[in-house]
Residue frames as qw, qx, qy, qz and C-alpha x, y, z in Angstrom:
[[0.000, 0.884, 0.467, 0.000, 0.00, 0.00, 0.00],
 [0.243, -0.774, 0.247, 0.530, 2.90, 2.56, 0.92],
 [0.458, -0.058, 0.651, 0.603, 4.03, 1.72, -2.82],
 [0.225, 0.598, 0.676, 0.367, 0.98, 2.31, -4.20],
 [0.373, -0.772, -0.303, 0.416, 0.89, 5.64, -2.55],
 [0.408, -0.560, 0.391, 0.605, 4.09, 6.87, -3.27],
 [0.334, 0.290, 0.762, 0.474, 3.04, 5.81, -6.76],
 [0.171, 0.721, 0.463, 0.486, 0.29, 7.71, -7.36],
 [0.253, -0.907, 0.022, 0.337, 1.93, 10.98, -5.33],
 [0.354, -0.403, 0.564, 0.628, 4.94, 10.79, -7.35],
 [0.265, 0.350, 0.732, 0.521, 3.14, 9.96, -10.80],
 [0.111, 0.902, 0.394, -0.138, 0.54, 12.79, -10.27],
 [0.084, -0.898, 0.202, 0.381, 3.60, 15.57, -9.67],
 [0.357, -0.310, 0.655, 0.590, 6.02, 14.02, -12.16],
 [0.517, 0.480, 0.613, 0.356, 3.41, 13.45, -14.75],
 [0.046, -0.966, -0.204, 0.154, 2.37, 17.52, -13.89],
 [0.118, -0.923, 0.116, 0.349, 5.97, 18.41, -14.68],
 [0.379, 0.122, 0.723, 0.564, 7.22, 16.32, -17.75],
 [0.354, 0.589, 0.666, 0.291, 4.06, 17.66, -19.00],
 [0.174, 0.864, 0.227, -0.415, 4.40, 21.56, -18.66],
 [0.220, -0.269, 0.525, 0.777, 7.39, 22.16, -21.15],
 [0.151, 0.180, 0.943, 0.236, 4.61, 20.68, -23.54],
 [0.295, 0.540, 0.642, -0.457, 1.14, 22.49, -22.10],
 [0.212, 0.786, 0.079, -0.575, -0.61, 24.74, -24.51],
 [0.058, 0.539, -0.652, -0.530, 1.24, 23.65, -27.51],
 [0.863, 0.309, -0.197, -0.348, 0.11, 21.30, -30.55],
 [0.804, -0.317, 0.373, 0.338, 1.53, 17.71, -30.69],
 [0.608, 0.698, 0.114, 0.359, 2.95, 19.40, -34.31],
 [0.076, -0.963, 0.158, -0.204, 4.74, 21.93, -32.08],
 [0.639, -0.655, 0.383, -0.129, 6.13, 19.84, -29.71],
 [0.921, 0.159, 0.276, 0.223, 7.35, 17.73, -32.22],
 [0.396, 0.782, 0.002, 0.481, 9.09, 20.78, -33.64],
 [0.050, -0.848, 0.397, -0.347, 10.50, 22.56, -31.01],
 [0.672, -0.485, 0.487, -0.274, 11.40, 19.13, -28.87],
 [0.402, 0.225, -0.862, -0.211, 11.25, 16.32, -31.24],
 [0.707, -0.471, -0.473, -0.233, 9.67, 13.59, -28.81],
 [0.328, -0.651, 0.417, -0.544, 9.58, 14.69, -24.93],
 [0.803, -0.156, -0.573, 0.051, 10.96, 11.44, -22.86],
 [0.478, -0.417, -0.397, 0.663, 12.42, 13.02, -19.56],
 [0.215, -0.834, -0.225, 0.455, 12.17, 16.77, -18.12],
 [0.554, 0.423, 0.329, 0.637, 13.06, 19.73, -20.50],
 [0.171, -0.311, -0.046, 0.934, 13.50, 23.34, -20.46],
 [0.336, 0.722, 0.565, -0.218, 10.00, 24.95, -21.26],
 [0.204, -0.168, 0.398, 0.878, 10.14, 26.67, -24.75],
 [0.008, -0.664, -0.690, -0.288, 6.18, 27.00, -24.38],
 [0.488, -0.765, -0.371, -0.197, 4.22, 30.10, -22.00],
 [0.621, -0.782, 0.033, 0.028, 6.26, 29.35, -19.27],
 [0.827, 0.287, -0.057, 0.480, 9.58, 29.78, -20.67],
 [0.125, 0.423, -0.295, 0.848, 11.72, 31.93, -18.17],
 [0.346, -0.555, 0.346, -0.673, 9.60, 31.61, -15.70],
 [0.862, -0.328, 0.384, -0.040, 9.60, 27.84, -14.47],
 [0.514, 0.649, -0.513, -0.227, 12.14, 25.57, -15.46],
 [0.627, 0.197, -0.722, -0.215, 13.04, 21.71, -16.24],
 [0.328, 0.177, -0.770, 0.518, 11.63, 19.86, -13.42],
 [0.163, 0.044, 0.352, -0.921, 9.35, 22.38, -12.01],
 [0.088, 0.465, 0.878, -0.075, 5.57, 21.48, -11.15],
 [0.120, -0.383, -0.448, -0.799, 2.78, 23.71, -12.18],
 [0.255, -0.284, 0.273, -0.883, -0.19, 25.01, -10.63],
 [0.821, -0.160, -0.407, -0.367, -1.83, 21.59, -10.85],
 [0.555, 0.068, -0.679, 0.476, 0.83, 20.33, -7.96],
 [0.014, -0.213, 0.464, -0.860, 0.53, 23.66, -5.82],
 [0.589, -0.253, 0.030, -0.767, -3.43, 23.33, -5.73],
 [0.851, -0.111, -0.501, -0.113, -3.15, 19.53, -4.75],
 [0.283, 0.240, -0.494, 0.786, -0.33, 20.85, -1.98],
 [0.293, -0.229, 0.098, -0.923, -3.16, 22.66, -0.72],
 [0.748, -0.106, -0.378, -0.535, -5.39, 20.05, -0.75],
 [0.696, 0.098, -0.638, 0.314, -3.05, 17.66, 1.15],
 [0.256, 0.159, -0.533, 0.790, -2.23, 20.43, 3.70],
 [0.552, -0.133, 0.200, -0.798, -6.21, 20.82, 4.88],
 [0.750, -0.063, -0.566, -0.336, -6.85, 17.24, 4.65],
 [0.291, -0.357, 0.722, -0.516, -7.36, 15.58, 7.92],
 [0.026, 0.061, 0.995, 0.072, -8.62, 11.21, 8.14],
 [0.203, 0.574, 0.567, -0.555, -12.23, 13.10, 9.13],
 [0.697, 0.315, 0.506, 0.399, -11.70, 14.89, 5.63],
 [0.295, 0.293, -0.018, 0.909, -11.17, 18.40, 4.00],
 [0.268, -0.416, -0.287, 0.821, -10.63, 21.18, 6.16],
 [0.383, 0.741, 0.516, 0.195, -12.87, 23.54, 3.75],
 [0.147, -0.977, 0.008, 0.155, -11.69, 26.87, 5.60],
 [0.500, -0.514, 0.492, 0.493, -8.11, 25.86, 5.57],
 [0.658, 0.221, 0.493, 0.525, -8.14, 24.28, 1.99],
 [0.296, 0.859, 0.246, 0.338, -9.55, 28.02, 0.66],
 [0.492, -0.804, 0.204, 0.267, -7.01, 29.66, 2.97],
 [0.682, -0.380, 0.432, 0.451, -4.49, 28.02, 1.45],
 [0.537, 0.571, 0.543, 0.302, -5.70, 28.36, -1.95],
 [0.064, -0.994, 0.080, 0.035, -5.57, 32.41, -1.17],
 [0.440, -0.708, 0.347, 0.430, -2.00, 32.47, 0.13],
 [0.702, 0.070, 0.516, 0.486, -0.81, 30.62, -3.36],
 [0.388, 0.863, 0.303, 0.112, -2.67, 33.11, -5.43],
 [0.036, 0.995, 0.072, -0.052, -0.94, 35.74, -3.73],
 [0.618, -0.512, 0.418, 0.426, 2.30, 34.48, -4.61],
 [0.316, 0.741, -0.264, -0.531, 1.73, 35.61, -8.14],
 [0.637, -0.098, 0.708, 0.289, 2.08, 31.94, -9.65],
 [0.086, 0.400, -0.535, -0.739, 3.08, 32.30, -13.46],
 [0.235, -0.132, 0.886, -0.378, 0.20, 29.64, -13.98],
 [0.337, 0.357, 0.713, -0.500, -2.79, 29.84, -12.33],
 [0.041, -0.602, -0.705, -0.373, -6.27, 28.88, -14.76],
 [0.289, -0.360, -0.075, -0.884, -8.78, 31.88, -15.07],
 [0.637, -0.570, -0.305, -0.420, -11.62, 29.93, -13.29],
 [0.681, -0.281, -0.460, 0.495, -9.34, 29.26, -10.29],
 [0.171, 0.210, 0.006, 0.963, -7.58, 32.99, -10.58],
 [0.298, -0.367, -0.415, -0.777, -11.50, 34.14, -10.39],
 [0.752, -0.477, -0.437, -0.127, -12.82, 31.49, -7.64],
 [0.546, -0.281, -0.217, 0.758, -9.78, 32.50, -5.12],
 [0.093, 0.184, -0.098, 0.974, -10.67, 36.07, -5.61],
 [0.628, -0.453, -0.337, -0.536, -14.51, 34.94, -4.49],
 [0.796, -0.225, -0.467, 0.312, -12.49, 32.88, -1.48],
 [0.300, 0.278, -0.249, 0.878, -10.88, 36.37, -0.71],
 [0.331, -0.200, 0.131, -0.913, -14.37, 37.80, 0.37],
 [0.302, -0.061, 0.858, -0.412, -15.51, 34.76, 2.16],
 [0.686, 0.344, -0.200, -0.610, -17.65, 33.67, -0.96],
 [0.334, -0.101, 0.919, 0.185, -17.12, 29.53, -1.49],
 [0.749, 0.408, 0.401, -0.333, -19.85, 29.35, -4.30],
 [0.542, 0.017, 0.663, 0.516, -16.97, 28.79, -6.93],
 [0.190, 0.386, -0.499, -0.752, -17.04, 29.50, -10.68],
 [0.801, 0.470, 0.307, -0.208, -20.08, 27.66, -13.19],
 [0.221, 0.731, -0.470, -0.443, -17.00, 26.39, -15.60],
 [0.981, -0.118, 0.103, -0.116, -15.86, 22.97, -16.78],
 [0.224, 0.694, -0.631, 0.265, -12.13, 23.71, -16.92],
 [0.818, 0.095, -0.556, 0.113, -10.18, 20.94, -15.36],
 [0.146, -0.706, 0.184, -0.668, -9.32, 22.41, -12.31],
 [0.644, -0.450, 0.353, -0.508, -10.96, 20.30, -9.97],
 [0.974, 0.113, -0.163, -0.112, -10.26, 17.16, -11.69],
 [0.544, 0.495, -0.578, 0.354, -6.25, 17.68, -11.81],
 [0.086, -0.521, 0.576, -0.625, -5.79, 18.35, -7.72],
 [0.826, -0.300, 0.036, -0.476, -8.48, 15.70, -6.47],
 [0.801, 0.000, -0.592, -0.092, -6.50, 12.78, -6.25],
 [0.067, -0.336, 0.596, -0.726, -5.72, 12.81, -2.61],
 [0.495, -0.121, 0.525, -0.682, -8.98, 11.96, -1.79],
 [0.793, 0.329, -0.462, -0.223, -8.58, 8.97, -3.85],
 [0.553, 0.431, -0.641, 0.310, -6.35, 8.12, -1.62],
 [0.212, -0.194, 0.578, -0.764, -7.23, 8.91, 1.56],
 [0.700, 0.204, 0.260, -0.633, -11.13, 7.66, 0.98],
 [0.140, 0.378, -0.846, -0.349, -9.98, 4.46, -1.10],
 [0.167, -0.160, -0.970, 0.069, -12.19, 1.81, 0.60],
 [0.121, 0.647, 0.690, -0.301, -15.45, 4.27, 1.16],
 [0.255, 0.388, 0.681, 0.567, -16.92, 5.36, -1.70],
 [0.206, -0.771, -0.571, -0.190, -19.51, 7.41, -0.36],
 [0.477, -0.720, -0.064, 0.500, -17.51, 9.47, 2.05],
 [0.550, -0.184, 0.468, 0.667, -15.23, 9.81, -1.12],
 [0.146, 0.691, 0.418, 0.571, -17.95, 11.32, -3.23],
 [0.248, -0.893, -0.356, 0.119, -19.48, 13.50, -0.30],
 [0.421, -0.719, 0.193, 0.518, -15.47, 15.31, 0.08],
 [0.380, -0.180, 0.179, 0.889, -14.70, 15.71, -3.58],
 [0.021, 0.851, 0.386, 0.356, -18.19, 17.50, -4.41],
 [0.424, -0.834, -0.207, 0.287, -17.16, 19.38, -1.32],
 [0.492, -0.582, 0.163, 0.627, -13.56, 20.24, -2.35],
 [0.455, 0.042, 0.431, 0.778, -14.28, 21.39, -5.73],
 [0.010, -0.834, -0.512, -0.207, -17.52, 23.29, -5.81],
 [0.167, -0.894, -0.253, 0.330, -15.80, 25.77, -4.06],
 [0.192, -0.347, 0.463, 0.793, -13.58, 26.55, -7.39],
 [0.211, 0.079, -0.736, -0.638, -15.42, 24.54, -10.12],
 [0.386, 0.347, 0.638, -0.568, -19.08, 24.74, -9.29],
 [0.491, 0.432, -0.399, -0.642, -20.09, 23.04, -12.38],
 [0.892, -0.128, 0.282, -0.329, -21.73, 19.73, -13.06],
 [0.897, 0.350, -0.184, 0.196, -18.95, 18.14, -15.57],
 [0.029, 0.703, -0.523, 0.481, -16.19, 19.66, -13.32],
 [0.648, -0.355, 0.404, -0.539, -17.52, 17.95, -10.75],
 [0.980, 0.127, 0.092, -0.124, -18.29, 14.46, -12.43],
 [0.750, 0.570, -0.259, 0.216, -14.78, 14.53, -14.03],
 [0.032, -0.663, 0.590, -0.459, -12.93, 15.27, -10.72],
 [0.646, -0.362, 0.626, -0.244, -14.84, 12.34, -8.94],
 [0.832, 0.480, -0.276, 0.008, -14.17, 10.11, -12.19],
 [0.301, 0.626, -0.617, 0.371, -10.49, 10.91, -11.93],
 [0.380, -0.445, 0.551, -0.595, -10.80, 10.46, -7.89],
 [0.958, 0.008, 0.210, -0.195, -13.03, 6.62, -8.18],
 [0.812, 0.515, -0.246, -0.123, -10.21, 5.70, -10.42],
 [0.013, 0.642, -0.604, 0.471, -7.57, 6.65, -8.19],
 [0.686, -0.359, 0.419, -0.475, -9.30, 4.56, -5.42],
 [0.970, 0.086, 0.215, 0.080, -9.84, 0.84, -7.37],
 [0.624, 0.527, -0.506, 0.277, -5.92, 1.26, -8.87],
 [0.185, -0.558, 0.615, -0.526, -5.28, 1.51, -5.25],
 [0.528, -0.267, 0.790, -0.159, -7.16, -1.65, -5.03],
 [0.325, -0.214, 0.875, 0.289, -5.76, -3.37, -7.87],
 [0.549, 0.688, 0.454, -0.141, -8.72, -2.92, -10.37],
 [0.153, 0.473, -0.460, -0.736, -7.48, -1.58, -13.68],
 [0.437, 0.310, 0.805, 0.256, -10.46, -3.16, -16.56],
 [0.022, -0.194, -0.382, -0.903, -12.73, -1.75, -18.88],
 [0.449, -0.606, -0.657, -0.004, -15.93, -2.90, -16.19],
 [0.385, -0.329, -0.240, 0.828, -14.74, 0.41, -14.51],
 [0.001, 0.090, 0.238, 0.967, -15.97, 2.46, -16.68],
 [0.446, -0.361, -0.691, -0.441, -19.46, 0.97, -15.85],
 [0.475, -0.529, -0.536, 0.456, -19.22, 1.29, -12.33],
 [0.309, -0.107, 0.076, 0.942, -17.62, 4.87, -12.83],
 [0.232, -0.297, -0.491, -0.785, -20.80, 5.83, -14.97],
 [0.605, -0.492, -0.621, -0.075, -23.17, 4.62, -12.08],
 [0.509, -0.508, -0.508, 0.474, -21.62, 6.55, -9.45],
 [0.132, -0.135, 0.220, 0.957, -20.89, 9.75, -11.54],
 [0.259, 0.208, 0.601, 0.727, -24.36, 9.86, -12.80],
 [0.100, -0.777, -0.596, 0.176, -26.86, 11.76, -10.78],
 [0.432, -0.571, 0.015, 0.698, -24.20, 14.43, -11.18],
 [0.528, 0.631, -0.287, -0.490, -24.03, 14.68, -15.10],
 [0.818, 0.275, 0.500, -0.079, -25.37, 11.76, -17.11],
 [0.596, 0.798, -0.084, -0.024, -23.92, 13.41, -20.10],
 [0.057, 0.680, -0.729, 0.051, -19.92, 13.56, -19.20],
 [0.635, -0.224, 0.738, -0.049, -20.68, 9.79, -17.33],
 [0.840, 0.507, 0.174, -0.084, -22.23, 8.61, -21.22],
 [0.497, 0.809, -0.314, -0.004, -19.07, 10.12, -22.71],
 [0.386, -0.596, 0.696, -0.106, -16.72, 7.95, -20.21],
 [0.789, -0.045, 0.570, -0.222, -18.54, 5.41, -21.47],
 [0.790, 0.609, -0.058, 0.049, -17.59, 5.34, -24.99],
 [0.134, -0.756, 0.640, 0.033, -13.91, 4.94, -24.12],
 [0.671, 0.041, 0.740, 0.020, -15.07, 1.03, -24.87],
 [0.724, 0.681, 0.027, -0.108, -15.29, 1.77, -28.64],
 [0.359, 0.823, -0.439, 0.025, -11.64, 2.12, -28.39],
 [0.853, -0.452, 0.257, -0.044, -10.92, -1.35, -26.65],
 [0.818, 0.033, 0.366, 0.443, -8.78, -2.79, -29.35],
 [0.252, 0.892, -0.244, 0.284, -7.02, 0.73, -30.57],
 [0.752, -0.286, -0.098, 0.585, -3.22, 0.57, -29.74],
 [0.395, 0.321, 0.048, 0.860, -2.91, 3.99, -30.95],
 [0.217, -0.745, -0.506, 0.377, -4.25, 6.73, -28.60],
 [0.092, -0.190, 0.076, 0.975, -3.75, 9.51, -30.82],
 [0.097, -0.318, -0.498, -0.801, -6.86, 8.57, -32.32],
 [0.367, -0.684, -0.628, 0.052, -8.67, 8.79, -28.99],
 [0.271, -0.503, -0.180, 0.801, -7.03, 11.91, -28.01],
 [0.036, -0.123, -0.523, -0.843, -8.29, 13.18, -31.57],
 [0.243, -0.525, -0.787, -0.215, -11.84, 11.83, -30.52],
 [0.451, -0.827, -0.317, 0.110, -12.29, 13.69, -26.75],
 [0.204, 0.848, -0.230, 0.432, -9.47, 16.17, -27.65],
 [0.702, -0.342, -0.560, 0.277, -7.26, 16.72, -25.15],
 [0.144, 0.535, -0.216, 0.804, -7.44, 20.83, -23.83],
 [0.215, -0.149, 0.458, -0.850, -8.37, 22.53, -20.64],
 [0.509, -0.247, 0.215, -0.796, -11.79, 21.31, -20.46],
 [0.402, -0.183, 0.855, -0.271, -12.88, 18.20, -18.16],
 [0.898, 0.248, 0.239, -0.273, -15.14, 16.79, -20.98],
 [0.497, 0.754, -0.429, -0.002, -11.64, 16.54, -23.04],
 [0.143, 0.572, -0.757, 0.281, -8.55, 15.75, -20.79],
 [0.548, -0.379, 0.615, -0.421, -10.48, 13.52, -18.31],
 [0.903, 0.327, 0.146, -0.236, -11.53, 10.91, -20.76],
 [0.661, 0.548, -0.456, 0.232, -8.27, 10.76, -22.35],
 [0.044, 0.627, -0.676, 0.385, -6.41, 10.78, -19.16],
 [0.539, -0.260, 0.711, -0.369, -8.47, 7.42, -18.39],
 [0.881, 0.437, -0.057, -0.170, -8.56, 6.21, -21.43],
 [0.323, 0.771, -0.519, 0.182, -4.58, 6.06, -21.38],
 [0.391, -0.434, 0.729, -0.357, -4.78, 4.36, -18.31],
 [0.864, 0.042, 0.417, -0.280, -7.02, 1.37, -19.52],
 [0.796, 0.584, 0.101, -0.122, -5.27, 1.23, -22.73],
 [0.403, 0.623, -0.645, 0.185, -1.67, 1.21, -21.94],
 [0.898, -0.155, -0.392, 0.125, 0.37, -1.61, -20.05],
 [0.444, -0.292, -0.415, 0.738, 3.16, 0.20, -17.75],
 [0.167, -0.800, -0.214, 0.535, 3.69, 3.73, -16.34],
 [0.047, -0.721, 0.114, 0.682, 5.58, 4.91, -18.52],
 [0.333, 0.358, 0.658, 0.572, 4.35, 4.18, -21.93],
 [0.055, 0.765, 0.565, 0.303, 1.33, 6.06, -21.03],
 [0.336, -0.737, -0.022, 0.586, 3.28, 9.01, -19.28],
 [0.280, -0.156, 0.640, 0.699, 5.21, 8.95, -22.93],
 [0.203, 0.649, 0.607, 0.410, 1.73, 9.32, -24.86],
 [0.119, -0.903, -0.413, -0.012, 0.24, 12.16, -22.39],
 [0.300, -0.719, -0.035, 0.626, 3.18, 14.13, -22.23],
 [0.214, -0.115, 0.545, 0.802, 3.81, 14.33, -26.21],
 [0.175, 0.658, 0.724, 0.108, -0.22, 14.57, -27.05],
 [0.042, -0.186, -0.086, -0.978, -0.35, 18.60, -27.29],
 [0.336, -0.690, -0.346, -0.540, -3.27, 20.61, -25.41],
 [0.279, -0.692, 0.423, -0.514, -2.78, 20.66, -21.69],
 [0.638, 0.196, -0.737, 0.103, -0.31, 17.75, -21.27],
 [0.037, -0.298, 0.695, -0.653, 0.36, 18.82, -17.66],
 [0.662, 0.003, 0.375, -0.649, -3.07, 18.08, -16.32],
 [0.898, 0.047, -0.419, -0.127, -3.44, 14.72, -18.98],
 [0.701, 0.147, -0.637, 0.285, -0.05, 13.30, -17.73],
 [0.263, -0.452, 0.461, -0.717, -0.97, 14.62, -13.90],
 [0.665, -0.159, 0.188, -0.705, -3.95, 12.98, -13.88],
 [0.909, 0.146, -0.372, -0.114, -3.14, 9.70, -15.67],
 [0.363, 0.331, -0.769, 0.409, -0.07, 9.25, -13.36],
 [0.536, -0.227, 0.555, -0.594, -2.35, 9.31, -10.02],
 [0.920, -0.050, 0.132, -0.365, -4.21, 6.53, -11.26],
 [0.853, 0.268, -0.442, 0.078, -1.51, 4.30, -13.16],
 [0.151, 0.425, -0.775, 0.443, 1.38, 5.37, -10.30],
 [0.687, -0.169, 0.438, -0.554, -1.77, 4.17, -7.44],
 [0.913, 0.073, 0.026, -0.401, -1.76, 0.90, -9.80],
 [0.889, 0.329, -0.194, 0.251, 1.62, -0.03, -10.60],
 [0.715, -0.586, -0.258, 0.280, 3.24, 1.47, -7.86],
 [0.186, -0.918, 0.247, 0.250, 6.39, 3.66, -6.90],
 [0.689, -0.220, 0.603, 0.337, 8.70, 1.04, -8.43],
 [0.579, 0.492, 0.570, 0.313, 7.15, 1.20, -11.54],
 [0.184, 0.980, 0.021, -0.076, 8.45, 4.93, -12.25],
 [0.736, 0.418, -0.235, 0.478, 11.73, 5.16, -14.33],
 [0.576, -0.367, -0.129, 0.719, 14.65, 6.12, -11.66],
 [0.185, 0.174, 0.021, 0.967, 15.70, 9.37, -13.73],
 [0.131, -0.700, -0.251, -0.656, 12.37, 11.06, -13.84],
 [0.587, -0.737, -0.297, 0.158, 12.34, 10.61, -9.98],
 [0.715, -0.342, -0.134, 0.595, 15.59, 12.09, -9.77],
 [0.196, 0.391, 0.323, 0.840, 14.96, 15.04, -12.43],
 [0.225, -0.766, -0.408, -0.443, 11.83, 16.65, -10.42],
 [0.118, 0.493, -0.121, 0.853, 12.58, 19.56, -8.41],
 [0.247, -0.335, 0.514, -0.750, 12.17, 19.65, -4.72],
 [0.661, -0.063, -0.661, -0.350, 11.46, 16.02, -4.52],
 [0.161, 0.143, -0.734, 0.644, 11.97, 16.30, -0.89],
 [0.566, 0.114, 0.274, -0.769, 8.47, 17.74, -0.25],
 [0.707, 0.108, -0.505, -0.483, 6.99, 15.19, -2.59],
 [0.538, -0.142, -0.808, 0.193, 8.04, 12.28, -0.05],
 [0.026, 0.153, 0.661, -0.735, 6.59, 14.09, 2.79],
 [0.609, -0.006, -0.119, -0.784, 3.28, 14.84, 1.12],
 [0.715, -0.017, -0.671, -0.196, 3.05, 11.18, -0.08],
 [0.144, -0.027, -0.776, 0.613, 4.26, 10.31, 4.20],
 [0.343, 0.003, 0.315, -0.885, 1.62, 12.41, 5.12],
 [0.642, 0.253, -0.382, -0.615, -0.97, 10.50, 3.12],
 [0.557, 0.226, -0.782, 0.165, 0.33, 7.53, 3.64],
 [0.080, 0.014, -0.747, 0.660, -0.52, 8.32, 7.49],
 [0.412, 0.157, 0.215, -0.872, -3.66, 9.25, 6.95],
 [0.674, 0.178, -0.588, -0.411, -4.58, 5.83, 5.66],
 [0.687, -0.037, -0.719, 0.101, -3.36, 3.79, 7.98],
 [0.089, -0.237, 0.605, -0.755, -4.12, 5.72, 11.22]]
């Protein structure tokens, strides 16, 4: 279990920072200015000059947050928007509009969030995959709770506890395409419409190429897009780091695919299963083993 942990804490922040060189950019670009991305590069997208090879994104810091208000009882709401504030005000080179927007509604003690379907909530949720592995119900009830008060929106929402259910069964050793059926069943009182669209990831059972599913549900900023691909990747590759290798070369907003797909594949295939370098390339990897500790306690207390 501490493997599987470590797995999908490390695969979340490593997928989040292979994938920013990359964000925002066609895979035509990336193929141009990079050739094919296999390990940590010097961003020559956006964020060029201001983060650099290694460095996590705003999809780490807002899961940071999440971690640091999380407590076995479950999220700290005040704290988690607390925290959410201080980051803002650290001027992160970053931060999504509907976040940017919902943290300036957190400022004046407002938690009714933003009506968007940006990805937001989906990228930071996996924590409470983790923590809430083995009760489902508790696990829905905390991440409606922890995203409504950014992404107060019904496919935000469905796509964050998508991400989050997935996170849970890799953690216990589920990885099929009967997931997606369960997934649809627990996602759908929320929005029937994003849970239908999970469901057609089974048209692509016997594709080995996942460019033409990333062609299908695209893969930009918004949670009907990236979340589908970033669990389609999971069902449809065999280690970590093939499918790290698809979602970080796919172009649109790699960070958040290859964030999201690492929580679930690192939670299935463990800490082991991550190539040595990339562990050794990411950038203040100290904190990353105390988050994952922390977690890690908060399971087994």
């Amino acid at each position: 279990m501490k493997d599987k942990i470590f797995g999908s804490v490390f695969g979340a922040i490593i997928g989040d920072a292979l994938g920013m060189p990359t964000e925002n950019l066609t895979k035509e670009e990336i193929k141009k200015l990079y050739g094919f991305v296999d390990n940590y590069v010097e961003p020559k997208n956006y964020l060029s000059g201001k983060l650099s090879k290694g460095d996590w994104t705003d999809d780490t810091e807002q899961a940071i947050c999440l971690i640091k208000s999380l407590t076995k009882e479950g999220v700290d709401i005040k704290k988690f928007a607390n925290y959410l504030i201080e980051w803002k005000n650290k001027n992160p080179p970053d931060i999504g509009l509907t976040s940017l927007m919902a943290i300036e509604k957190l400022k004046n003690n407002d938690y009714s969030g933003i009506d968007s379907s940006s990805c937001g909530a989906a990228m930071r949720i996996y924590p409470l995959g983790i923590v809430f592995y083995n009760n489902l119900k508790k696990l829905k009830e905390e991440v409606i709770k922890a995203s409504k008060i950014t992404h107060n929106n019904k496919t935000a929402i469905a796509g964050a506890l998508s991400i989050a259910f997935f996170v849970s069964r890799a953690l216990n050793d589920k990885k099929d395409f009967i997931l997606l059926d369960e997934c649809y069943n627990y996602i759908k009182d929320i929005d029937e419409e994003f849970a239908k669209r999970l469901l057609e990831i089974k048209n692509f059972k016997n594709f080995n190429e996942l460019s033409h599913i990333y062609n299908y549900f695209g893969t930009g900023v918004k949670t009907e897009e990236v979340v589908p691909s970033a669990i389609a990747t999971y069902l449809l590759t065999n280690n970590f780091k093939e499918g790290m290798l698809k979602c970080i070369n796919a172009g649109g907003d790699t960070d958040s695919l290859a964030s999201m797909y690492g929580a679930i594949a690192g939670a299935y295939y463990g800490f082991k299963s991550i190539p040595k370098e990339w562990i050794n390339g990411l950038k203040n990897k100290e904190v990353v083993f105390k988050l994952a500790e922390r977690l890690y306690q908060l399971v087994t207390e």
